[in-house]
N, C-alpha and C positions, 0 to 999 in steps of 0.2 A: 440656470447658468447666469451668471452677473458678469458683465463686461464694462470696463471703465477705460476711460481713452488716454487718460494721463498718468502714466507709470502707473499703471493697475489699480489707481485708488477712485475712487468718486468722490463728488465733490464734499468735501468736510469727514469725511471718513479715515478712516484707520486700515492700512494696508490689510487683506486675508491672507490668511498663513494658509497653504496646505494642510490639509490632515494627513497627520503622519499616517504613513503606512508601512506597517509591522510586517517583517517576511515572516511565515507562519513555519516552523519546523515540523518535518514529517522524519517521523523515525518508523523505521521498517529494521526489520531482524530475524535471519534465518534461526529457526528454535535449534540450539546446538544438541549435539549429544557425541556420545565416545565413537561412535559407528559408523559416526555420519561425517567425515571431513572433505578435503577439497574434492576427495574422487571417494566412490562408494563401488566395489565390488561385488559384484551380483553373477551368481552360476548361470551358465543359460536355462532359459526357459523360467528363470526365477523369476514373480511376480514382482512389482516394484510400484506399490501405490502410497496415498496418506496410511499413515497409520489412526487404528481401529482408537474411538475414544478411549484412554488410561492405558493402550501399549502401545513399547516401547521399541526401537528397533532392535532385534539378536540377530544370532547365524540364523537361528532358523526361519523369523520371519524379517526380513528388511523392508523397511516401509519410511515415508518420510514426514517428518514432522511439521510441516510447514513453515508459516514467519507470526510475528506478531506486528501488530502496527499500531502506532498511537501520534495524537499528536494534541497537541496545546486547547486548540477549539473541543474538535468532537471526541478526544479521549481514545477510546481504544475502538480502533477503523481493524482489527484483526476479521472482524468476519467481510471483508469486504476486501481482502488481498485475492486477486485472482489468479486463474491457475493456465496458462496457455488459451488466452482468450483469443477469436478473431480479431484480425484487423477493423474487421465493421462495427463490432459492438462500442470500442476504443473509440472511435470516431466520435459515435454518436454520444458514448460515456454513460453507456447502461450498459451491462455484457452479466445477464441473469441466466445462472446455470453455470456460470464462472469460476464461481467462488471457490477458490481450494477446499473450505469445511463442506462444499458440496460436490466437489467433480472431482477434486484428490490430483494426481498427477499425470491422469487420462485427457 
């Protein structure tokens, strides 16, 4: 930390600029599909989890596809969208066991 007493400069120096700082964009996106809109309709007693790697939601199995996530630094954050985490885990911002590709919509 550098501190100067006269309007921010030291003596014979040249004023410090801040480093800019960049807001970092997070994109997050529920995976669409035909079957899956604002409300999804499910029989009772019908299962209702992630869907199985390569299917798809139908009548017969409805299941849900998750989100993808990406952003400008680390790329694609998609395995690390969680799925109904604790409030504790959040806190601490670890929440392992979370992960939708790993606990679905349980």
């Amino acid at each position: 930390l550098i501190s100067c007493s006269v309007d921010g400069l030291c003596d014979g120096s040249t004023p410090m600029l801040e480093k800019e700082v960049k807001e970092e964009t997070l994109s997050i996106s529920l995976v669409e599909h035909e079957m899956l809109g604002e409300y999804v309709n499910l029989r009772q007693m019908q299962p209702f989890d992630r869907c199985e790697e390569g299917k798809k939601p139908s009548d017969a199995v409805m299941c849900d596809l998750g989100a993808t996530a990406e952003d400008a630094t680390d790329g694609d954050l998609t395995p690390a969208v969680l799925s109904c985490p604790p409030g504790g885990c959040l806190a601490k911002g670890n929440c392992p066991g979370h992960e939708f590709i790993n606990k679905g919509t349980k």
